[in-house]
PAROFI-205024 format. One record per residue (C-alpha): residue in three letters; x, z, y. Coordinates in nm, 4 decimals. Layout:
N
PT rest        X        Z        Y
PT  ALA        X        Z        Y
...
END
This chain:
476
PT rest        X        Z        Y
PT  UNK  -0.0051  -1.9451  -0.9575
PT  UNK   0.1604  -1.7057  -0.7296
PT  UNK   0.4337  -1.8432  -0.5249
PT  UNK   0.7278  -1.5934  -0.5986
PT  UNK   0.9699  -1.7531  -0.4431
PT  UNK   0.7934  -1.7443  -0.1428
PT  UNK   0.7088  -1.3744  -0.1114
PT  UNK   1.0937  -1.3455  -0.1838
PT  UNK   1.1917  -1.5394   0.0984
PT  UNK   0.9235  -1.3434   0.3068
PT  UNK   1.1124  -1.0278   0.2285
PT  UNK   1.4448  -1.1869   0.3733
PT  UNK   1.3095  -1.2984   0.6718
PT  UNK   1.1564  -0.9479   0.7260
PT  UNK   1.4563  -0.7404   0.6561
PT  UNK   1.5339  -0.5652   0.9467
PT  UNK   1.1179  -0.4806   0.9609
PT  UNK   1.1262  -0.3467   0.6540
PT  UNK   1.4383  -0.1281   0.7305
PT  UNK   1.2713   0.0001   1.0392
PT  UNK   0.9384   0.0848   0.8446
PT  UNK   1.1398   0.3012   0.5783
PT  UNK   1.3202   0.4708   0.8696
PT  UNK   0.9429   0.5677   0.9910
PT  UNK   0.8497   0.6873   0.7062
PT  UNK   1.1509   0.8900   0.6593
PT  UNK   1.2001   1.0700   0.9603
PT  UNK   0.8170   1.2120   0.9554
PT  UNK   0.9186   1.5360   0.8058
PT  UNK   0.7256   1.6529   0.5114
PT  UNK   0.8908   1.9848   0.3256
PT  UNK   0.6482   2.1254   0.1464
PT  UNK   0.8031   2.4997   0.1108
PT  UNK   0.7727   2.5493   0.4824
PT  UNK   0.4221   2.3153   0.5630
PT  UNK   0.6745   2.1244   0.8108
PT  UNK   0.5330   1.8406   0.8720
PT  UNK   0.3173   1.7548   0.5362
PT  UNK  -0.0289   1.6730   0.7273
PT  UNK   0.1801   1.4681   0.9546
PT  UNK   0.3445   1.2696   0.6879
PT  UNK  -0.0387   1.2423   0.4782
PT  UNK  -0.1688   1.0911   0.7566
PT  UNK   0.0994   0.8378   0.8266
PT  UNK   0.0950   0.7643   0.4237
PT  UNK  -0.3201   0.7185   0.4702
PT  UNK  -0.2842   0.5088   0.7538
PT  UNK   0.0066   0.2833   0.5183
PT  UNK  -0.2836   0.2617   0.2721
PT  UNK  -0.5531   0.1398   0.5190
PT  UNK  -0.2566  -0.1300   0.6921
PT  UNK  -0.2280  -0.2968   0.3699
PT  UNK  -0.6332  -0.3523   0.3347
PT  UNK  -0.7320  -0.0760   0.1247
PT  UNK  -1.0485  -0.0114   0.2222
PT  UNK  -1.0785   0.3137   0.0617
PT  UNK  -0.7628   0.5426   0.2004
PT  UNK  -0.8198   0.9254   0.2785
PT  UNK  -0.6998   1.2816   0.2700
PT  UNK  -0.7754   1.4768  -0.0215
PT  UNK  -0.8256   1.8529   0.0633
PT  UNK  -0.6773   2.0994  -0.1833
PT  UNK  -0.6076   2.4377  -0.1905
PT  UNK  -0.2568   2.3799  -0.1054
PT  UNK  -0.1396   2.0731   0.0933
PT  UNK  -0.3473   1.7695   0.1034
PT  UNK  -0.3726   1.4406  -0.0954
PT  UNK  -0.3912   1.1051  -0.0468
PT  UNK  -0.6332   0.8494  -0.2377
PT  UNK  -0.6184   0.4659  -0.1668
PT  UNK  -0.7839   0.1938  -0.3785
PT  UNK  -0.7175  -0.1347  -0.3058
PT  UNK  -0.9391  -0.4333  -0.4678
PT  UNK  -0.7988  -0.7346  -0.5510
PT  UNK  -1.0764  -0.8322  -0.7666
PT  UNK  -0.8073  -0.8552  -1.0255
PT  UNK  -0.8588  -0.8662  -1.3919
PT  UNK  -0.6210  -0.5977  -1.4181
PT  UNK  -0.5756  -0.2025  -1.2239
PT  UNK  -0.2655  -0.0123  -1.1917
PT  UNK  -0.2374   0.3129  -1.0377
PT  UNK   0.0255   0.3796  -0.8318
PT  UNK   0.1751   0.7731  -0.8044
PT  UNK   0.3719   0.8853  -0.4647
PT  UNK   0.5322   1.2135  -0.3863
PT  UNK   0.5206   1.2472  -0.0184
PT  UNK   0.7232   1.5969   0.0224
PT  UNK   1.0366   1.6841   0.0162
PT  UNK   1.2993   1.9622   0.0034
PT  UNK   1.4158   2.2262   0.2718
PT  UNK   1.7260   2.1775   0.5021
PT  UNK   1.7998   2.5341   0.6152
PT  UNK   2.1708   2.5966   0.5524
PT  UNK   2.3089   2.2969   0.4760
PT  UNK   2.5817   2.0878   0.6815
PT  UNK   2.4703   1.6928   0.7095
PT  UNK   2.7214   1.4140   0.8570
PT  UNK   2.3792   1.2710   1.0345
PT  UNK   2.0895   1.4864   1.1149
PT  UNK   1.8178   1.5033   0.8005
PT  UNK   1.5451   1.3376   0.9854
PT  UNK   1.6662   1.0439   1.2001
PT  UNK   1.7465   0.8703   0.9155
PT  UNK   2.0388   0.6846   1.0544
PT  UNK   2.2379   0.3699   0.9030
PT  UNK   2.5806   0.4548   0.8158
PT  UNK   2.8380   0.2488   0.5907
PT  UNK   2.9024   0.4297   0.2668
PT  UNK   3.1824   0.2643   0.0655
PT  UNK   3.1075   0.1137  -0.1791
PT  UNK   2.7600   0.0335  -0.1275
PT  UNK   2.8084  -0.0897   0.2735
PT  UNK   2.4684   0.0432   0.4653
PT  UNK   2.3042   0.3140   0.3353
PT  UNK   2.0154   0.5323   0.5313
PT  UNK   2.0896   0.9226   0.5680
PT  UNK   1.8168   1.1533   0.5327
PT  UNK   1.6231   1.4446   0.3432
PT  UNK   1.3746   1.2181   0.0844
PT  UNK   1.5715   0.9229   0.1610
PT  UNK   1.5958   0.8901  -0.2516
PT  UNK   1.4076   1.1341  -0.3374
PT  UNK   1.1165   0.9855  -0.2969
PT  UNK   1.0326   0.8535   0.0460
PT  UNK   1.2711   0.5666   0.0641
PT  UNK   1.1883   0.3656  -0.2468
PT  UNK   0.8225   0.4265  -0.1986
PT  UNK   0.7689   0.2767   0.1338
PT  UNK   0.9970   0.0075  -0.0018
PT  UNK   0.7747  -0.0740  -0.2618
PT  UNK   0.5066  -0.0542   0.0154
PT  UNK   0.7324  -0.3419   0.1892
PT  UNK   0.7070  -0.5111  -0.0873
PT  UNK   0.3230  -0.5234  -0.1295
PT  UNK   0.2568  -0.5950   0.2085
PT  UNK   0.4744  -0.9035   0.1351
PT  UNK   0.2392  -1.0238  -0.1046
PT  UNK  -0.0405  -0.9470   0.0508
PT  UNK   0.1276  -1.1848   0.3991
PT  UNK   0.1980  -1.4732   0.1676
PT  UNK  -0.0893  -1.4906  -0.1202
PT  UNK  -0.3585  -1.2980   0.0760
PT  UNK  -0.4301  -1.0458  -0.1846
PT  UNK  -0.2551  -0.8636  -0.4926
PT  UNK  -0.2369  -0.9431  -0.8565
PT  UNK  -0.3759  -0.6454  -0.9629
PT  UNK  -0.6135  -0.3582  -0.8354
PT  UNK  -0.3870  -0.0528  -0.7308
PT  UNK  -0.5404   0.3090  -0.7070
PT  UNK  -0.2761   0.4826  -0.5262
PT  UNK  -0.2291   0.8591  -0.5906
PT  UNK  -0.0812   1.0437  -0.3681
PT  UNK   0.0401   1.3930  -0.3497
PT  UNK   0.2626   1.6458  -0.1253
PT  UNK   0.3167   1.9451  -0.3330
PT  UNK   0.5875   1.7954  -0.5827
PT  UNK   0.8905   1.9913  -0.4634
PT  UNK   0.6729   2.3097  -0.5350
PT  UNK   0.5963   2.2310  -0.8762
PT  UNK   0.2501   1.9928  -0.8061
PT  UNK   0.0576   2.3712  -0.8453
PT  UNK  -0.2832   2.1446  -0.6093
PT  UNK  -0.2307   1.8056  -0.7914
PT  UNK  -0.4531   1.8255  -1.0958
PT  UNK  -0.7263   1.9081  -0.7706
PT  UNK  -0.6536   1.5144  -0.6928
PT  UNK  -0.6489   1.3725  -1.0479
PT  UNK  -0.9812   1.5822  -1.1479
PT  UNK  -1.1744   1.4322  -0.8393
PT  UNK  -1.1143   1.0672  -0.9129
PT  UNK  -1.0655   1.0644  -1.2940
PT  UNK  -1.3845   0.8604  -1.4060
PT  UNK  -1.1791   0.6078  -1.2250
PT  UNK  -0.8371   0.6519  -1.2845
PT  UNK  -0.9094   0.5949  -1.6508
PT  UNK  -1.0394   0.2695  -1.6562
PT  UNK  -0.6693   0.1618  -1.5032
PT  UNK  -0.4401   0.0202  -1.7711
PT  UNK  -0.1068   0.1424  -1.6831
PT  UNK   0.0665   0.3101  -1.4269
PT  UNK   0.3739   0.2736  -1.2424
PT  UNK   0.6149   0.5182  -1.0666
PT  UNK   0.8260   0.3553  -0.8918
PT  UNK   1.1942   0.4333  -0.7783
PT  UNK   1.5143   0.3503  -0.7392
PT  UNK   1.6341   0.3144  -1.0956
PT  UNK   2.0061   0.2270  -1.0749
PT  UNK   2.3014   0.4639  -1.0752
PT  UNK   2.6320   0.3836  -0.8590
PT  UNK   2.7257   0.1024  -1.1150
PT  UNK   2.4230  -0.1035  -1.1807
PT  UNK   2.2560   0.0656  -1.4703
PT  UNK   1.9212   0.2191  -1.5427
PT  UNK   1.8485   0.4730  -1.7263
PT  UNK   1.4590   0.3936  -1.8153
PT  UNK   1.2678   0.7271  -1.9388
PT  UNK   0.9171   0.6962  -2.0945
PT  UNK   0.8362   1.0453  -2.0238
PT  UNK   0.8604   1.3510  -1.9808
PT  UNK   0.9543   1.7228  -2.1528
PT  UNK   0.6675   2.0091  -2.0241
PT  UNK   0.7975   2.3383  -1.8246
PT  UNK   0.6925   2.6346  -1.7766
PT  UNK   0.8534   2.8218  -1.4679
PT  UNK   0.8104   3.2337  -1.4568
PT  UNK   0.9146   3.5340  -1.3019
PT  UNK   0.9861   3.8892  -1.5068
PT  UNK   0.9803   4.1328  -1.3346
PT  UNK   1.0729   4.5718  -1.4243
PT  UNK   1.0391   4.8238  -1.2110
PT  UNK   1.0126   5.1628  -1.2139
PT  UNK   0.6740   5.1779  -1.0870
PT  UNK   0.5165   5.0011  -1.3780
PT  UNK   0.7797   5.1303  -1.6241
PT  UNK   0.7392   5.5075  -1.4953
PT  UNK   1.0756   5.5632  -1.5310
PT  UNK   1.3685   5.5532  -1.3251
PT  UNK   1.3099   5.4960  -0.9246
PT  UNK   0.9242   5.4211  -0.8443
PT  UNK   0.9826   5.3231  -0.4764
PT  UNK   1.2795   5.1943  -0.3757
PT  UNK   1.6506   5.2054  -0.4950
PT  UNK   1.8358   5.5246  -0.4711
PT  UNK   2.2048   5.7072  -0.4901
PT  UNK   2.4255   5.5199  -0.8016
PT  UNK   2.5324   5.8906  -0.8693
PT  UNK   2.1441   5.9726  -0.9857
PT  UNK   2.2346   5.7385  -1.3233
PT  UNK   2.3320   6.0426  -1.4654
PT  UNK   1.9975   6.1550  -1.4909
PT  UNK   1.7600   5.8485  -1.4152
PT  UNK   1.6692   5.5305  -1.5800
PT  UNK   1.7349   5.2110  -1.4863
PT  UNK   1.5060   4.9033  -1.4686
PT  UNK   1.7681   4.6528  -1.4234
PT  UNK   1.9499   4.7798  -1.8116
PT  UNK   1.5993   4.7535  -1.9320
PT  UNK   1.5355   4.3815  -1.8282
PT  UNK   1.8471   4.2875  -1.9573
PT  UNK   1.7920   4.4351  -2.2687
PT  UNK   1.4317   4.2830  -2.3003
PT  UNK   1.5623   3.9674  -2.2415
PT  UNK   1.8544   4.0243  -2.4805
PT  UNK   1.5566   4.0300  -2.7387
PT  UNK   1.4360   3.7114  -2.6907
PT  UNK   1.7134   3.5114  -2.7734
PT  UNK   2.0156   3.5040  -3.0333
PT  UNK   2.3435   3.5931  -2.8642
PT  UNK   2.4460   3.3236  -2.7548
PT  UNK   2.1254   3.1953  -2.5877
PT  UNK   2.0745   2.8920  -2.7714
PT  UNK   1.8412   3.0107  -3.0541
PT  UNK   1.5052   3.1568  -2.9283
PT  UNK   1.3699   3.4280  -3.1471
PT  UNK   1.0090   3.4911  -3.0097
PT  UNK   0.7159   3.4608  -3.3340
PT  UNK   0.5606   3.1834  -3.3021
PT  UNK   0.7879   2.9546  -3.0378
PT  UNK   0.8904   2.6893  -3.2385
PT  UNK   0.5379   2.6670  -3.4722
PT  UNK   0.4126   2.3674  -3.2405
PT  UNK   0.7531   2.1448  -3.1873
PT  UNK   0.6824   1.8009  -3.3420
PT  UNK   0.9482   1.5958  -3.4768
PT  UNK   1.1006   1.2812  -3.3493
PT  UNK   0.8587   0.9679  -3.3973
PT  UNK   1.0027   0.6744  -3.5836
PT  UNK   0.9924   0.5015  -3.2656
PT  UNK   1.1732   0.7591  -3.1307
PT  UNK   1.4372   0.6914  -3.3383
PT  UNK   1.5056   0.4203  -3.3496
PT  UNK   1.5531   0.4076  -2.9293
PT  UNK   1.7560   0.7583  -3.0074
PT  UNK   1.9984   0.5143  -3.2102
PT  UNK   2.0109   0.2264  -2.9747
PT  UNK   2.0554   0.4943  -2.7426
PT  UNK   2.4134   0.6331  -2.9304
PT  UNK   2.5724   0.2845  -2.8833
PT  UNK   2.5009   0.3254  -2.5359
PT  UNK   2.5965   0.6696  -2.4402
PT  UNK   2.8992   0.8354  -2.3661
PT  UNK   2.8726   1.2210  -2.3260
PT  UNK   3.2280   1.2513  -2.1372
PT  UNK   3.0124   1.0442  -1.8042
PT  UNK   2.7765   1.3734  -1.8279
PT  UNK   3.0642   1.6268  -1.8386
PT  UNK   3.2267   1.4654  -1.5923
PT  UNK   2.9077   1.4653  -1.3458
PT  UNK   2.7805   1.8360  -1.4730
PT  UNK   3.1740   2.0012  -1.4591
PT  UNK   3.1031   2.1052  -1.8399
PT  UNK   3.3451   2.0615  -2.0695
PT  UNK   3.2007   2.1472  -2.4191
PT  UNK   2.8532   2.1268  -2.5825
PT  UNK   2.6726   2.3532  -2.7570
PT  UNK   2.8492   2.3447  -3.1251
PT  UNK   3.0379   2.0584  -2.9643
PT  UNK   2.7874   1.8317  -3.0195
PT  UNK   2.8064   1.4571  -2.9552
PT  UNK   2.6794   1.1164  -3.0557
PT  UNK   2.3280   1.1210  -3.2707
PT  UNK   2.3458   1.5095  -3.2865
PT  UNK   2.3786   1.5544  -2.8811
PT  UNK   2.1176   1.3259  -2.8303
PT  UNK   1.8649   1.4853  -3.0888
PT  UNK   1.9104   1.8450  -2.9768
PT  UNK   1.8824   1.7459  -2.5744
PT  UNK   1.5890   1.5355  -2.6134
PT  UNK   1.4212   1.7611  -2.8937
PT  UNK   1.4717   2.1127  -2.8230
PT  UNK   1.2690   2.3763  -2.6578
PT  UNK   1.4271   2.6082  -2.4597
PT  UNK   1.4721   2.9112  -2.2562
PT  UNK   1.6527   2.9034  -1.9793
PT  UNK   1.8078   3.1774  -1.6743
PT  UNK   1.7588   3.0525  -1.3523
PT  UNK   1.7912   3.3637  -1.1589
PT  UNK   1.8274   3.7434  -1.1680
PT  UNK   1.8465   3.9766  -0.8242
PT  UNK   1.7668   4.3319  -0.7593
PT  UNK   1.9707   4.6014  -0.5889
PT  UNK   2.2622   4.5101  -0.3718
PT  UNK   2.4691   4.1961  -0.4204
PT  UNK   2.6149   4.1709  -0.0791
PT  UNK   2.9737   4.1635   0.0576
PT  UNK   3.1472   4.5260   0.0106
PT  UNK   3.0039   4.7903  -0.1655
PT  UNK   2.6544   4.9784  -0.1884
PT  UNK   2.5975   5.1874  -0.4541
PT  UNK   2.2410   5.1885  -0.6021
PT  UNK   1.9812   5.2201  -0.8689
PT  UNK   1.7438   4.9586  -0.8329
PT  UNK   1.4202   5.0338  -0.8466
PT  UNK   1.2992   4.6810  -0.9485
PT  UNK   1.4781   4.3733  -1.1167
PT  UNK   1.3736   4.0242  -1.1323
PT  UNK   1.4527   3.7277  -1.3497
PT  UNK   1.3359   3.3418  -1.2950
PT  UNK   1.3138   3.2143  -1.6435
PT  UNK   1.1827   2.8336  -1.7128
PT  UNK   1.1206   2.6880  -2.0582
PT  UNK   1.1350   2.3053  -2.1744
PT  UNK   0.8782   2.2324  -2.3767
PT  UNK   0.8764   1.9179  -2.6709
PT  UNK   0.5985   1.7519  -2.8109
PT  UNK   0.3479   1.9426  -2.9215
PT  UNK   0.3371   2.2036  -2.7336
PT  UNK   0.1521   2.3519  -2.5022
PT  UNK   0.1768   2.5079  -2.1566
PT  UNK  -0.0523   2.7344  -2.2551
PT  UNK   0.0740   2.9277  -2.5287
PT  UNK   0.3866   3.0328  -2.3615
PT  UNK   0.3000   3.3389  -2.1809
PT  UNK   0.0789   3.4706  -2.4311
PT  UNK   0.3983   3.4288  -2.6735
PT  UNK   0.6388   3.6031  -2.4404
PT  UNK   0.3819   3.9008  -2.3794
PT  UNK   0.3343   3.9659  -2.7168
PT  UNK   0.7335   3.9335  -2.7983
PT  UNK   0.7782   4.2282  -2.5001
PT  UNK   0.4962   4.4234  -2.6702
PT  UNK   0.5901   4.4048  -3.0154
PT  UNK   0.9707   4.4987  -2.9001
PT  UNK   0.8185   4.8171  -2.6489
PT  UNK   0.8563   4.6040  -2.3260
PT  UNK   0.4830   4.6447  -2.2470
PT  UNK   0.5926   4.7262  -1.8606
PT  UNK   0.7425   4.4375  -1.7716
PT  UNK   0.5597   4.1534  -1.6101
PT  UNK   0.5161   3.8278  -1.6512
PT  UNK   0.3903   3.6192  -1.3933
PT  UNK   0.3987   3.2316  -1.4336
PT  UNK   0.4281   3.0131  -1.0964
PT  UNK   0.4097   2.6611  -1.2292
PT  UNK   0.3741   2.4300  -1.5295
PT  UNK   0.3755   2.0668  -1.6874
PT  UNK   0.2845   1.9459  -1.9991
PT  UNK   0.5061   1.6608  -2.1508
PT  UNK   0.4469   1.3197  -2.1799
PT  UNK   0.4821   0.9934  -2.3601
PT  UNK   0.4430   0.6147  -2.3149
PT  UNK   0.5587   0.3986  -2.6226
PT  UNK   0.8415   0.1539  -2.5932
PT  UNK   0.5834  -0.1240  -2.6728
PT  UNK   0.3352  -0.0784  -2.4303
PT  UNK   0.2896  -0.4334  -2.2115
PT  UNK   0.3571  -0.1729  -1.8730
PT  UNK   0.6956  -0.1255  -2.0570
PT  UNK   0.7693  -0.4387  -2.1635
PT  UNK   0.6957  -0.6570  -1.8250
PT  UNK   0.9225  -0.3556  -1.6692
PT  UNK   1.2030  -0.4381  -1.9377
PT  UNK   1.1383  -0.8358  -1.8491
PT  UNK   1.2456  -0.8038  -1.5228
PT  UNK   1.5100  -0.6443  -1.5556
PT  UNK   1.6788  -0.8357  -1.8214
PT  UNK   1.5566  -1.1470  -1.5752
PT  UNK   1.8026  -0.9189  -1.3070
PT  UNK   2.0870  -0.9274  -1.6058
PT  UNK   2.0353  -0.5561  -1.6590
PT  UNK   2.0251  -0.3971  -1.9900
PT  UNK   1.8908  -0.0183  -1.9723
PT  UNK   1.9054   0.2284  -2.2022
PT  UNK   1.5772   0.3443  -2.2931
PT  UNK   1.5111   0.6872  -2.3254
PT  UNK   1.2227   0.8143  -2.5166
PT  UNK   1.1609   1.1032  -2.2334
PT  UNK   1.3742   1.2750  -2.0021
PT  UNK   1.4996   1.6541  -2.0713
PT  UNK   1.3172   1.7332  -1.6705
PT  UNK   0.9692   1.7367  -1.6221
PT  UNK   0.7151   1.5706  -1.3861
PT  UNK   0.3480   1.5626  -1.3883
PT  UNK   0.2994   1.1992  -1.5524
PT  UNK   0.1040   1.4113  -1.8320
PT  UNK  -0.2049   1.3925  -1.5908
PT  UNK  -0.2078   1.0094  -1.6312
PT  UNK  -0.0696   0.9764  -2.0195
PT  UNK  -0.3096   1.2400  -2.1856
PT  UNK  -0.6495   1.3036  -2.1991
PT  UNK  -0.9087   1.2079  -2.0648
PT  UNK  -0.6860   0.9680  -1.8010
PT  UNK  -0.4926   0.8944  -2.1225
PT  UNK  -0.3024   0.5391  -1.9850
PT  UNK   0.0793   0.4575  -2.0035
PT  UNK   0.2839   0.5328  -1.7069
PT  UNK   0.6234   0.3585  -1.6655
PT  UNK   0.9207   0.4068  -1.4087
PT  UNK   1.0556   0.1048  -1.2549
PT  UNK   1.2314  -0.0831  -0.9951
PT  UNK   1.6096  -0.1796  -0.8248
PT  UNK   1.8200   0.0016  -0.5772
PT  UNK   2.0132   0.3073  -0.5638
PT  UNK   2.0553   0.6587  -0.3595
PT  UNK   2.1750   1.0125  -0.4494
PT  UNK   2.2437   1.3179  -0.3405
PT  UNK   1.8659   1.4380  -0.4134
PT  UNK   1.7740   1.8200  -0.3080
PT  UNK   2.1508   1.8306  -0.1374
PT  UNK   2.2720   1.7334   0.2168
PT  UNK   2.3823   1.4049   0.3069
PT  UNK   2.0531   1.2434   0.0672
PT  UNK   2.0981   0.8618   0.0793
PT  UNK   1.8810   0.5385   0.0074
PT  UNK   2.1299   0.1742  -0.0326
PT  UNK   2.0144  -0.0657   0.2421
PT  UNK   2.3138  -0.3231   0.1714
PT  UNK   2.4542  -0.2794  -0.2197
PT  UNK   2.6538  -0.5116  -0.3560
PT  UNK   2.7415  -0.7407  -0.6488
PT  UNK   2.6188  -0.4647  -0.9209
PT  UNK   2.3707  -0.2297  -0.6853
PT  UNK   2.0467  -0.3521  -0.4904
PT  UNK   1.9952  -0.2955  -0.1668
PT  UNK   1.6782  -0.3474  -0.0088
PT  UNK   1.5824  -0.6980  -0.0090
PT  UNK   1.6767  -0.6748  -0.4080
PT  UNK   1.4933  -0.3611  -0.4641
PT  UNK   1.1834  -0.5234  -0.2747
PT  UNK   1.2274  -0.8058  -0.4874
PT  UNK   1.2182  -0.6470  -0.8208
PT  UNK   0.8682  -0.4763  -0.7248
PT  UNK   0.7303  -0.8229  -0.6688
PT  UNK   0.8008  -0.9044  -1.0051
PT  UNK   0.7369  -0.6139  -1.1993
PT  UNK   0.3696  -0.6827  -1.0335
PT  UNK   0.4026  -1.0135  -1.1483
PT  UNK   0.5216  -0.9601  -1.4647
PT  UNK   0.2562  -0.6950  -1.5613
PT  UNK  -0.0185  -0.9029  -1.4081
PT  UNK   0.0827  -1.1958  -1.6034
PT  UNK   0.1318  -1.0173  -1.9314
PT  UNK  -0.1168  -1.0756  -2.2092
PT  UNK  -0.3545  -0.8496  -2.2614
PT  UNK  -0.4115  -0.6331  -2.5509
PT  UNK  -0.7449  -0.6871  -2.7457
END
C-alpha cells in the first residue's frame, strides 16, 4: 500500500518548488490567436512529460499548432488519460495590476497569495500543479498507480479546430484507458464545487450579406447614406433573415427540423436535476451575470430544465458600415453576424448548417452565407461511473459536498474521449481556486484559507483522486 501520508508531507516540504515550477510554466507565453509563444510552451510541456519518466513524450504536428502525447507506464492494472490545454487568451488592450507573464505573487484578500497571470486559472496553473503532484508520487513510491496517456493540445482558446488530428492518431490506444480526468481548480471563492459530467455541443458561425452575392444594393464597398433612396441595403436584409429564424423574442427557434433530434432528460438526469434544486439559488447567478429576470421568470426545477435542456441560438456579434465615434453616413455594402448554437443530446454538429441553409432558402435568403468556424459535440459521463465516484470520495473525505451537474450549458471537446470509438468516461476534478479567466488580472490561489485550497491542498487532492480511482473496484 501506497504511503499517502507520505507523498503529502513530500508536497509540504516542496512548497516553495512547486510554486516556482507553476510560475515557469506560466510565464512561457502560449496565446494561440497570435502563435505567441505556443511551440515554446509545447516544448516545455514535452520536456514536463519526459522529467516525470514518460518515456514516450513528443510533439504532435497538426495543421494548426502542435500537440503533445506522453504515456507513462506504471505497469498498472489500470490507465487514465490525462487532457491539458496548453494555450491561452490574448492580452492586447487590457490594463493588469502585474504584467500577464511574470506571474508574480501578490496578496489578494481573502485568499492571502495568489499568482497573477494570463492562464494562471485558466488552465496553466492547476495543470502543472497536478504535474507537482505526480512528480510527488513518483519521488516517494517510485512509480504511479495507474498508467497515464497524457493528451495534450494548444488550440483550445480557438475552438480545438487541430485536436481531433491528436485524438485520431493515438485512438487504438486511448480506448483501452478506463476513464479520464480533466483536472482543475474546482472551487469557487467559498469552498464549493460545482462538478459537471459533461458537456452541451456548439456550433460557432458567421452570416454574412453583401451586395456582391445578393446583387443588390452596393457590390464593392459602402457608399453615400443619401443613395437609400434608391439602393438596397444588405444590412436590413440580414436582419430580416435572421428575424426569420426565431420567434420575437429570440427564445423560440423556428427553423424545420431544429428541435427533431433533442432527447429528453434521462432518469438519471433527473434525479441529479432535483438534488440539484435544493442546492441552487438563481439570485447567486443574477448577481454574478448583472441579469435580473429569466426568461418567463423562470426559477427552481423549471430554470434548471430549460438551461440544461435547451438548444439555442444565440447573437454574438453583428458589424458592418461605420460604428465609430461621430458620424459617417453609409450604406454598407456587406453585414456580418457571429451566431453560435448550444446543442442537447442528440444532436448533431452536423446537421446544423444544412438546417440553417435550407431555412434561408425556403424564406428567399439564398445569398447569404454561411460559413461555420468551429464545433463540439456534447457529452456525457453517468453519475455512477467508478471515475465519478472516487472523484466524489475525495471530496466528501475534504468535507465538501458538490452539486452535481449532469453537463454544463458551455462546451469543451470531452466528446472526443466519451463517444465513439474512444467512448470512456471523463470526469473533472480537483481543489483550489482562481478567476478572472479570459479577463485581466487572471489569478491561481497559492495560500487559501479555512474554506479555499491553496496549493499544497490542491496538490493534495490530486494524490488522492489517483488513489482513490486506482483503488476503486473494478467493474466486471
Amino acid at each position: 500500500m501506497a504511503n499517502v501520508e507520505a507523498i503529502h508531507q513530500f508536497i509540504e516540504e516542496h512548497e516553495a518548488e512547486h510554486v516556482a515550477k507553476v510560475q515557469e510554466f506560466l510565464r512561457q507565453p502560449s496565446i494561440s490567436a497570435e502563435n505567441l509563444g505556443v511551440k515554446e510552451c509545447a516544448e516545455l510541456l514535452r520536456q514536463y512529460y519526459a522529467d516525470l519518466g514518460c518515456k514516450e513524450a513528443e510533439l504532435i504536428p497538426t495543421a494548426g499548432h502542435p500537440g503533445v502525447w506522453a504515456y507513462y507506464d506504471a505497469g498498472a492494472e489500470k490507465t487514465i488519460v490525462s487532457y491539458c490545454m496548453y494555450d491561452v487568451q490574448p492580452v492586447v488592450g487590457e490594463t493588469w495590476s502585474s504584467p500577464p507573464f511574470e506571474a508574480n505573487i501578490v496578496d489578494m484578500p481573502p485568499f492571502g497569495k495568489v499568482i497573477i497571470n494570463r492562464g494562471a486559472i485558466n488552465s496553466k496553473g492547476p495543470y502543472r500543479a497536478w504535474l507537482n503532484a505526480l512528480e510527488s508520487i513518483v519521488a516517494v513510491e517510485g512509480s504511479l498507480p495507474v498508467n497515464i496517456m497524457f493528451t495534450a493540445e494548444g488550440e483550445e482558446e480557438l475552438g480545438s479546430p487541430h485536436f481531433p488530428q491528436i485524438i485520431e492518431k493515438y485512438t487504438d490506444r486511448l480506448k483501452t484507458a478506463d476513464a479520464g480526468l480533466m483536472v482543475g481548480a474546482g472551487q469557487d471563492q467559498q469552498g464549493k464545487i460545482r462538478m459537471s459530467l459533461g458537456y452541451k455541443g456548439i456550433v460557432y458561425m458567421e452570416l454574412e450579406c453583401s451586395g456582391k452575392h445578393w446583387g443588390r444594393g452596393p457590390q464593392e464597398y459602402d457608399i453615400h447614406s443619401s443613395n437609400k433612396a434608391v439602393a438596397d441595403s444588405p444590412a436590413w436584409r440580414l436582419m430580416q433573415a435572421l428575424s426569420t429564424m426565431t420567434s420575437p423574442d429570440g427564445n423560440t427557434i423556428l427553423i424545420d427540423g431544429y428541435y427533431n433530434r433533442v432527447a429528453p432528460p434521462s432518469t438519471d438526469d433527473l434525479e441529479l436535476v432535483d438534488q440539484l434544486v435544493e442546492q441552487f439559488d438563481d439570485s447567486v447567478w443574477k448577481d454574478m451575470y448583472k441579469v435580473k429576470r429569466w426568461i418567463n421568470d423562470e426559477q427552481g426545477k423549471d430554470f434548471l430544465l430549460r438551461y440544461l435542456y435547451s438548444t439555442t441560438l444565440n447573437i454574438d456579434g453583428i458589424w458592418g458600415g461605420y460604428t465609430g465615434p461621430g458620424t459617417k453616413t453609409v450604406l454598407p455594402h456587406r453585414v456580418t453576424c457571429k451566431v453560435d448554437t448550444r446543442l442537447v443530446p442528440d444532436q448533431e454538429s452536423k446537421d446544423i448548417v444544412p438546417l440553417i441553409r435550407a431555412h434561408l432558402d425556403k424564406h428567399g435568403y439564398n445569398d447569404i452565407e454561411v460559413r461555420q468556424l468551429a464545433g463540439y459535440e456534447w457529452s456525457k459521463t453517468s453519475v455512477k461511473d467508478p471515475i465519478v465516484q472516487a472523484v466524489l470520495g475525495v471530496y466528501q473525505k475534504y468535507g465538501i459536498r458538490p452539486t452535481v451537474w449532469p453537463h454544463m450549458g458551455g462546451s469543451a471537446p470531452m466528446y472526443l474521449y466519451t463517444r465513439p470509438p474512444v467512448n470512456i468516461p471523463i470526469c473533472s476534478a480537483g481543489l483550489g481556486h482562481g478567476g478572472r479567466a479570459h479577463s485581466p488580472d487572471e489569478y491561481y490561489v497559492i495560500e487559501g484559507n479555512d474554506k479555499v485550497a491553496g496549493l499544497v491542498r490542491a496538490e493534495k487532492s490530486f494524490v488522492d483522486i489517483l488513489y482513490a480511482f486506482a483503488n476503486w473496484p473494478k467493474a466486471h
